[in-house]
C-alpha positions in Angstrom: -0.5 -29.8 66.8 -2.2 -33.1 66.3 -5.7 -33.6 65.9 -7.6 -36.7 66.2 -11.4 -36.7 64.2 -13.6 -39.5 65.7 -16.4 -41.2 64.9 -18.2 -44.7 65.3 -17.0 -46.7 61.8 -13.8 -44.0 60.8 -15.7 -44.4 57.0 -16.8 -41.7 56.4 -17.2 -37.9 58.5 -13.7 -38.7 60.3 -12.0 -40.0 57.0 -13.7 -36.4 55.3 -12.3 -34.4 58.2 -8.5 -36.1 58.6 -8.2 -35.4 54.5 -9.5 -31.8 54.4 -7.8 -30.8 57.6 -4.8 -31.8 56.3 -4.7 -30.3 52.7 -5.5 -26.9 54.4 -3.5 -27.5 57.3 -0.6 -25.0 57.7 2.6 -26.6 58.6 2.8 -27.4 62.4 -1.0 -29.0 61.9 -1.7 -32.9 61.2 -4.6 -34.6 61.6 -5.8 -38.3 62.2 -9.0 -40.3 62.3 -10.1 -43.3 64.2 -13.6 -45.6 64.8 -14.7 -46.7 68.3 -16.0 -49.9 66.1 -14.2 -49.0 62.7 -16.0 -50.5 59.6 -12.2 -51.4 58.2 -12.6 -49.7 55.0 -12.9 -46.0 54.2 -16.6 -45.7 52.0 -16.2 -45.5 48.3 -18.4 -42.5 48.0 -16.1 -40.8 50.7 -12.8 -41.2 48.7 -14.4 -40.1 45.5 -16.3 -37.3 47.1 -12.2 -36.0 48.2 -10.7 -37.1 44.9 -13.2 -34.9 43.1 -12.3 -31.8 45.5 -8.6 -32.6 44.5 -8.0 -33.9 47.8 -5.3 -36.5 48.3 -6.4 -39.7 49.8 -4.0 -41.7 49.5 -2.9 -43.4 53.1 -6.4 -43.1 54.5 -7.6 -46.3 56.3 -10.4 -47.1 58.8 -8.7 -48.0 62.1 -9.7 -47.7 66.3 -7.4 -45.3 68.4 -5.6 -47.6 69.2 -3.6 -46.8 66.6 -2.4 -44.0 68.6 -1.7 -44.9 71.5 2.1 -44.3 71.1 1.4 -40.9 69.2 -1.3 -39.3 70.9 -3.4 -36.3 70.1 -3.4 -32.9 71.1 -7.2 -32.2 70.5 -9.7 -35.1 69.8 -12.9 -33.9 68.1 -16.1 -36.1 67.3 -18.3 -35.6 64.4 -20.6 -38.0 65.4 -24.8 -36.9 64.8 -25.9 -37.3 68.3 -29.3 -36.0 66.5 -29.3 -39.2 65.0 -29.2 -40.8 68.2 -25.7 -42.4 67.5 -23.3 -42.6 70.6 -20.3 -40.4 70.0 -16.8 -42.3 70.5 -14.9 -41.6 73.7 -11.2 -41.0 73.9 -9.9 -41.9 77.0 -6.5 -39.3 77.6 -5.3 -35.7 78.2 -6.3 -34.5 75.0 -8.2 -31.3 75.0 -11.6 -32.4 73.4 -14.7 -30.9 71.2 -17.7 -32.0 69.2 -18.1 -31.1 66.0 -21.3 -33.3 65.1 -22.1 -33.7 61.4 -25.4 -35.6 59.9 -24.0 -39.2 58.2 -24.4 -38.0 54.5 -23.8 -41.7 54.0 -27.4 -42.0 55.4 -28.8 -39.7 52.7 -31.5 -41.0 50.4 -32.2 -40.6 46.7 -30.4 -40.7 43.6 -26.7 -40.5 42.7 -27.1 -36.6 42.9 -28.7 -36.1 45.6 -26.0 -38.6 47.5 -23.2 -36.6 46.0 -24.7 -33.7 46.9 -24.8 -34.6 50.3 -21.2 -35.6 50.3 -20.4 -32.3 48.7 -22.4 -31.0 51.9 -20.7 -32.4 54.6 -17.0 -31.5 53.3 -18.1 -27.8 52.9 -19.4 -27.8 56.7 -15.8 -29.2 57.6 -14.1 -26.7 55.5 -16.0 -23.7 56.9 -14.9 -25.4 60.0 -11.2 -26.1 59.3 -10.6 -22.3 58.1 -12.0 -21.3 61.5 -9.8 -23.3 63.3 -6.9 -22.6 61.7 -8.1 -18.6 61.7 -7.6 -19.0 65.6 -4.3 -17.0 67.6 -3.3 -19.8 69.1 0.1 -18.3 70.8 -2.7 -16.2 72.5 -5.4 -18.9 73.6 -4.9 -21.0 77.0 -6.3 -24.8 77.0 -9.7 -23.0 78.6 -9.7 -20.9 75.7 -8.9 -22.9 73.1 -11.6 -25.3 74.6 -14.4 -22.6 73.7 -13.3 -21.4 70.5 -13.8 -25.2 69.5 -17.0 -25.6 70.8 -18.3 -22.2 69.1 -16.5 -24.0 65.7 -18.6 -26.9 66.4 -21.6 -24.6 65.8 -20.6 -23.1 62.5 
């Protein structure tokens, strides 16, 4: 199963995601991120927020979804903040899709701490996330199904 995490740049929350989805992931699982306007460079702070966790990050890259266009997704999920009033990327195909929305910690203020710690943050939310997902009896859940267990993941 393939999974494509959006969001607006693909710097940050969608980089986060792809990495930690993937050094969980079971085998069968992969995930992917992409940008509706990609920034065209994964943050600093987001590959040495992974490297700390011991999280590869080697191959990661900001890119649009275009990139997949000959390897489509199974499930797209955005982790846009639409509290933050940002528009969440669309993905135009037969993907099943969800919203996993996550605050930009690369909008946090204060010191080098308090940046990390809100980096630290945001990859705990998508790991609590990623365990539920991969938790899930999938053999047992139709596309309807599978839909709403993503949605109530979203919330966690």
């Amino acid at each position: 199963m393939r999974v494509l995490f959006m969001c607006t740049a693909n710097s940050c929350r969608s980089i986060l995601s792809e990495a930690l989805f993937n050094h969980l992931a079971p085998a069968g699982f992969e995930a992917v991120s992409a940008g509706s306007f990609p920034r065209g460079q994964v943050l600093p702070r987001t590959l040495a927020t992974l490297e700390r966790a011991g999280i590869a990050t080697e191959g990661l890259s900001s890119k649009g979804n275009e990139a997949f266009a000959d390897n489509p997704p199974d499930i797209v999920i955005t982790v846009c903040d639409k509290a933050a009033g940002e528009a969440c990327p669309v993905y135009f195909g037969p993907a099943l899709k969800a919203h996993w929305g996550l605050e930009d910690p690369s909008e946090a203020q204060g010191d080098e701490g308090q940046l990390d710690a809100a980096f630290r943050a945001t990859l705990a939310r998508i790991e609590r996330r990623c365990l539920a997902f991969f938790a899930l009896p999938f053999a047992s859940l139709d596309r309807a199904a599978l839909e709403r267990e993503l949605q109530r993941i979203g919330a966690l």
